[in-house]
Backbone atoms as SQL, in Angstrom:
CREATE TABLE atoms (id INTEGER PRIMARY KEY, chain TEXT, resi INTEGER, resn TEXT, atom TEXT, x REAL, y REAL, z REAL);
INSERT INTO atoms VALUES
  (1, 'A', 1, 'UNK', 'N', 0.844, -1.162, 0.000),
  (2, 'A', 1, 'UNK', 'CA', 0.000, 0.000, 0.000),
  (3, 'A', 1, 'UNK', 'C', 0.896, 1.233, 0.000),
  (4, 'A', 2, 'UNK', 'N', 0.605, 2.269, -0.573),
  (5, 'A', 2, 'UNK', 'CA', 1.957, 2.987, -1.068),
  (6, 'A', 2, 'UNK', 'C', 0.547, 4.734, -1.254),
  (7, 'A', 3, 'UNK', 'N', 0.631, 5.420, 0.136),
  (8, 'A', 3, 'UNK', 'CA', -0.081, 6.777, 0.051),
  (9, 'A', 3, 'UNK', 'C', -1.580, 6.021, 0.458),
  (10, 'A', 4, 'UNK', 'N', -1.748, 5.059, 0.684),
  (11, 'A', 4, 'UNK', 'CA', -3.239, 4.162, 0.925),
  (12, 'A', 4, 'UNK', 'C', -3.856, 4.115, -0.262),
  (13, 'A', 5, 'UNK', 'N', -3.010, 3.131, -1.188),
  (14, 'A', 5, 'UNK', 'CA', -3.743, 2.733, -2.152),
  (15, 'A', 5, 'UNK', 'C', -2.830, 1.681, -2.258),
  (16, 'A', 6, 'UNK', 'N', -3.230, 0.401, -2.965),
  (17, 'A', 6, 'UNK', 'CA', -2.724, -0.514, -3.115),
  (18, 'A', 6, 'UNK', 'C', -2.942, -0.570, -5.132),
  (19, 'A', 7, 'UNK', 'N', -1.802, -1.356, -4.983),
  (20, 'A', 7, 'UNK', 'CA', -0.589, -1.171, -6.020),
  (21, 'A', 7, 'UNK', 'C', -0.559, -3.119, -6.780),
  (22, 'A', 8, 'UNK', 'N', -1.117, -2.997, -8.018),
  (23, 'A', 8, 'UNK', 'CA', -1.183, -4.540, -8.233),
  (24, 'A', 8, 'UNK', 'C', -0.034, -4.556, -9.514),
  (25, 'A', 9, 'UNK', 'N', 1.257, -5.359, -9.503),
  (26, 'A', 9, 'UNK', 'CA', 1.634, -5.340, -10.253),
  (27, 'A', 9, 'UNK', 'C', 1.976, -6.831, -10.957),
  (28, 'A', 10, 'UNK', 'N', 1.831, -7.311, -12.377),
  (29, 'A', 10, 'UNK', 'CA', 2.387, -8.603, -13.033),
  (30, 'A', 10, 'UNK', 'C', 3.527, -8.871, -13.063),
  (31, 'A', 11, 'UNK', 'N', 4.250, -9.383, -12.331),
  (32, 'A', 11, 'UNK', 'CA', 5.160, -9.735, -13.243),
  (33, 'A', 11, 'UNK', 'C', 5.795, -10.919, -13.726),
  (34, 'A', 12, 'UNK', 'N', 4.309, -11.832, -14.423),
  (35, 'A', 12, 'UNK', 'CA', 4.789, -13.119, -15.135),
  (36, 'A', 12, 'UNK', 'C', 4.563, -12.890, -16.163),
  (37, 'A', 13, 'UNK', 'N', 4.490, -13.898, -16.675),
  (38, 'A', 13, 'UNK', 'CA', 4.433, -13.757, -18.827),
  (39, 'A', 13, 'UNK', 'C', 3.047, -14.094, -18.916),
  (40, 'A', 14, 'UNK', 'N', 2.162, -14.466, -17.642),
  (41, 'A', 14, 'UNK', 'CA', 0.637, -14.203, -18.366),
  (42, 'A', 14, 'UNK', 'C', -0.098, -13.311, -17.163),
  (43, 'A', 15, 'UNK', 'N', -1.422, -13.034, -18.119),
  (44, 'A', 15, 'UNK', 'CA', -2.703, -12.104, -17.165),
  (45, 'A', 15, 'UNK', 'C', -2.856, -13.040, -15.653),
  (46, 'A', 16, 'UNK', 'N', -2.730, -11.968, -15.158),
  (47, 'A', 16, 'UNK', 'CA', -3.167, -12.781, -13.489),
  (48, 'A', 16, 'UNK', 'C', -5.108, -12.048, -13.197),
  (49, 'A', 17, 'UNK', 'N', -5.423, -12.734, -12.882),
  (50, 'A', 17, 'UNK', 'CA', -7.118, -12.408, -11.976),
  (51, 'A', 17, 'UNK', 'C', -7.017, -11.542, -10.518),
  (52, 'A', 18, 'UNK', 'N', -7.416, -10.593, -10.341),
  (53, 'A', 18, 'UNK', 'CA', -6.956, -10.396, -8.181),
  (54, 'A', 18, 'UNK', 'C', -8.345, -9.885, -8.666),
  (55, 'A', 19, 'UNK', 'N', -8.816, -10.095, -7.039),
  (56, 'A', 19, 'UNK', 'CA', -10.142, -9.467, -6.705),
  (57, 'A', 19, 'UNK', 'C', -9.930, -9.693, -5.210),
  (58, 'A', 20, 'UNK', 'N', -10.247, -8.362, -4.955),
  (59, 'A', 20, 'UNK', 'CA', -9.642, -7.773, -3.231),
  (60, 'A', 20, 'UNK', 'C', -11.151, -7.591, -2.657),
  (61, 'A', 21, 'UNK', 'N', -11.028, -8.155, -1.299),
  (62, 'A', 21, 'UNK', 'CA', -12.419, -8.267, -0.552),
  (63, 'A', 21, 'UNK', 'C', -12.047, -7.686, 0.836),
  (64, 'A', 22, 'UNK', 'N', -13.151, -7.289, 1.349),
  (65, 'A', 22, 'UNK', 'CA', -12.780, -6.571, 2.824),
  (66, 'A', 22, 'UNK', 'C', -12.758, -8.098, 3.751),
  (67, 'A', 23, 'UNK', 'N', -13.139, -7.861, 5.355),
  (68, 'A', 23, 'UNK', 'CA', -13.329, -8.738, 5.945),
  (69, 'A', 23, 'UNK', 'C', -14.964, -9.592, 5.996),
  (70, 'A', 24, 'UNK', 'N', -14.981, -8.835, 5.673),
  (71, 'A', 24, 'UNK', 'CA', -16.756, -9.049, 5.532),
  (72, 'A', 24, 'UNK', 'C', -16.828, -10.416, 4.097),
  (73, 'A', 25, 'UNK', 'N', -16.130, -10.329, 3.318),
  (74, 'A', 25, 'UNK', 'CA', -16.060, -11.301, 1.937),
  (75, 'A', 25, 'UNK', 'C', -16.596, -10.174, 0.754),
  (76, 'A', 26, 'UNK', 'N', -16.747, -9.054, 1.217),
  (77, 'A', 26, 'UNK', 'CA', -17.807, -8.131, 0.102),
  (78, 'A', 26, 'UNK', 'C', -16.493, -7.889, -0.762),
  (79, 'A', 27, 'UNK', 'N', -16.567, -7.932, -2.022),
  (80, 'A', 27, 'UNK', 'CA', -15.198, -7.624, -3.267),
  (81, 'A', 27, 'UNK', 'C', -15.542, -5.954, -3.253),
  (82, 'A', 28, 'UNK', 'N', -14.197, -5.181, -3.185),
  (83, 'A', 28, 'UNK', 'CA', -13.954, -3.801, -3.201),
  (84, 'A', 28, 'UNK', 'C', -13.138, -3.567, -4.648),
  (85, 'A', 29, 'UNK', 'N', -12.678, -4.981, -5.052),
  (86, 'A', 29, 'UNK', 'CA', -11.840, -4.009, -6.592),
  (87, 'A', 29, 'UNK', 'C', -11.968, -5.792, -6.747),
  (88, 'A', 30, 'UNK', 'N', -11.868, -5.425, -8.462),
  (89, 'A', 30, 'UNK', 'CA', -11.644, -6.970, -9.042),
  (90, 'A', 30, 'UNK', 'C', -10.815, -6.424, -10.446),
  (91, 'A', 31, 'UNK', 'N', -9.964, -7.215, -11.268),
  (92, 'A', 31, 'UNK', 'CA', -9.983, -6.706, -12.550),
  (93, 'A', 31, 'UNK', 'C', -8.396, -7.667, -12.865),
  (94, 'A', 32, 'UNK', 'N', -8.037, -7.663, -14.295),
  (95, 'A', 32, 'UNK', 'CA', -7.086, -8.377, -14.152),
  (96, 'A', 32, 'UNK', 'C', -5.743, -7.497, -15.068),
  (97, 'A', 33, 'UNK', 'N', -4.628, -7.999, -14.502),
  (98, 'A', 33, 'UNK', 'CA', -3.342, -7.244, -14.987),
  (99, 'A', 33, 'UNK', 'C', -2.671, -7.673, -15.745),
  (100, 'A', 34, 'UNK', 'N', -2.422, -7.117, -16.701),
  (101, 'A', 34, 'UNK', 'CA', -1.850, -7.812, -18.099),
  (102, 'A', 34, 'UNK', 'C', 0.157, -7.969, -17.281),
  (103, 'A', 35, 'UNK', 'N', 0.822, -8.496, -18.115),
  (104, 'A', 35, 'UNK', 'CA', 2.444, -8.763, -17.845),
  (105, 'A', 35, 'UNK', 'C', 2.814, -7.306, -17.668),
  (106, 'A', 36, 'UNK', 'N', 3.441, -7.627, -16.659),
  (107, 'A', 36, 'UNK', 'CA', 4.746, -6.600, -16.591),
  (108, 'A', 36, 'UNK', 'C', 3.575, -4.947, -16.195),
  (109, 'A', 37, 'UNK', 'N', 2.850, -4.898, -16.400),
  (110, 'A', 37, 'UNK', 'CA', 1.593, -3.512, -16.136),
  (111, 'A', 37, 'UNK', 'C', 1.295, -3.662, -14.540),
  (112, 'A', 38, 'UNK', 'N', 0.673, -2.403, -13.971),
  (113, 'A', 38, 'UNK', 'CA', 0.143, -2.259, -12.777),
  (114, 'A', 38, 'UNK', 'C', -1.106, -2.212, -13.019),
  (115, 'A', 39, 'UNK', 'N', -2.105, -2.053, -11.489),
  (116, 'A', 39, 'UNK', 'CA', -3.329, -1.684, -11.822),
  (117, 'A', 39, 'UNK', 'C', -3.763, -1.263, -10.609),
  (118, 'A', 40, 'UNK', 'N', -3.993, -0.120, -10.339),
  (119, 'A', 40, 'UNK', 'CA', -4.242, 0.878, -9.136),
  (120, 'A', 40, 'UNK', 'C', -5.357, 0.768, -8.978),
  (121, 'A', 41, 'UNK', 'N', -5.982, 0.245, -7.397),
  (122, 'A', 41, 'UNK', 'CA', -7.200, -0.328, -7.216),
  (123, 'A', 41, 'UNK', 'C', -8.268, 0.989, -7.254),
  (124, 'A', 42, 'UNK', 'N', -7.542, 1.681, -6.660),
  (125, 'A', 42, 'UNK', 'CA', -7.931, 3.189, -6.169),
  (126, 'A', 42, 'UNK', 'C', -8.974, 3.286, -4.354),
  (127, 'A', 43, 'UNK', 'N', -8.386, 1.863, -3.683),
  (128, 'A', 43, 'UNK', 'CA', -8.496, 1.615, -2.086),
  (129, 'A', 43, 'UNK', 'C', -8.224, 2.448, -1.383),
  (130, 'A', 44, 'UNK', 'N', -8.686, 3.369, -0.930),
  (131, 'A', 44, 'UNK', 'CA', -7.650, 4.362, 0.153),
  (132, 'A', 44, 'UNK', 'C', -7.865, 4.231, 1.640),
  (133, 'A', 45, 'UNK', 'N', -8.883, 3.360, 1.955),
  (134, 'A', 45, 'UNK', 'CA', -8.884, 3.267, 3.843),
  (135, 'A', 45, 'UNK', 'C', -8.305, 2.143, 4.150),
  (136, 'A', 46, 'UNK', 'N', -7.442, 2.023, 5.039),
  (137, 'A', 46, 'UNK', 'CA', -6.368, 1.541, 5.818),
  (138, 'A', 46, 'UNK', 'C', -7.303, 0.380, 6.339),
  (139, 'A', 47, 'UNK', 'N', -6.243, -0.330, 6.490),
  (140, 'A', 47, 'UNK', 'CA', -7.411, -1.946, 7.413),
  (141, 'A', 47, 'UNK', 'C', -6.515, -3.295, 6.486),
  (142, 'A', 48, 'UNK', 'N', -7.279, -4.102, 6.801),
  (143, 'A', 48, 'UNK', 'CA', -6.746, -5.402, 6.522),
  (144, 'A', 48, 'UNK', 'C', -8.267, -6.011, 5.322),
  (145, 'A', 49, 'UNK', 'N', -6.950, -6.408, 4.285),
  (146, 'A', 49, 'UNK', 'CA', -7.631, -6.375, 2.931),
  (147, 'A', 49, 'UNK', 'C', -7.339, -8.481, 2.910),
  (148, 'A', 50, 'UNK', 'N', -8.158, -8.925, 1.694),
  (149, 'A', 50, 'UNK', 'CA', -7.926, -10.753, 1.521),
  (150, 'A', 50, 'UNK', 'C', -7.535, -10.575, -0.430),
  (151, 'A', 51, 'UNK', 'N', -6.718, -10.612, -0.409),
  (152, 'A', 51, 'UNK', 'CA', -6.598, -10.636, -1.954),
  (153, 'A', 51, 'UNK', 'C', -6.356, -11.910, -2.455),
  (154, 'A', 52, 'UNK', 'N', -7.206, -12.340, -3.481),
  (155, 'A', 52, 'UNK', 'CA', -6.694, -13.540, -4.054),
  (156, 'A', 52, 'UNK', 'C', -6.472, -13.346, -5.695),
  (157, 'A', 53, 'UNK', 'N', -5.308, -13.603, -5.965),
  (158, 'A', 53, 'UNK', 'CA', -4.745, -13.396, -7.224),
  (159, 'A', 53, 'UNK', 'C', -4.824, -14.862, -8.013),
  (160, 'A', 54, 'UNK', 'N', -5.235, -15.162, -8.923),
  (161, 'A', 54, 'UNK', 'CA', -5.260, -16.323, -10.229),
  (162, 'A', 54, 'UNK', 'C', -4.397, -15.678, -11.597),
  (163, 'A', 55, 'UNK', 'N', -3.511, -16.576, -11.689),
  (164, 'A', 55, 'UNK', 'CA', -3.157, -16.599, -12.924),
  (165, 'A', 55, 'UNK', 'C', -3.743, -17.349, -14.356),
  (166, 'A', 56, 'UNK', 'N', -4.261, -16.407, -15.064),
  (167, 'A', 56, 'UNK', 'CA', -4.901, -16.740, -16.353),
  (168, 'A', 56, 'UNK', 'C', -3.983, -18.193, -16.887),
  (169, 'A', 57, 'UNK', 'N', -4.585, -18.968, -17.201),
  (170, 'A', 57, 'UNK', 'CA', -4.577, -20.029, -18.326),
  (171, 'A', 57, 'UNK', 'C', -4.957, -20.030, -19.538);
């Protein structure tokens, strides 16, 4: 988290999946990141986040 935003970056040779959920299970950002690219969730309140990242097949 970098200024309270969290910061998704690739860096394998394929699209990864993340979709970030609070504690509750409710999804606050989903979307997927191409190689080597970021993708700025645009999260800014502090707390404890569950991210689960998939790499595309």
């Amino acid at each position: 988290m970098n200024n309270g935003r969290v910061s998704i970056v690739s860096t394998h040779n394929e699209e990864v999946a993340v979709c970030i959920y609070n504690l509750d299970g409710r999804v606050l950002w989903q979307g997927v990141v191409a190689p080597g690219c970021a993708a700025d969730t645009g999260l800014q309140d502090g707390g404890i986040y569950l991210i689960r990242m998939e790499q595309k097949k």
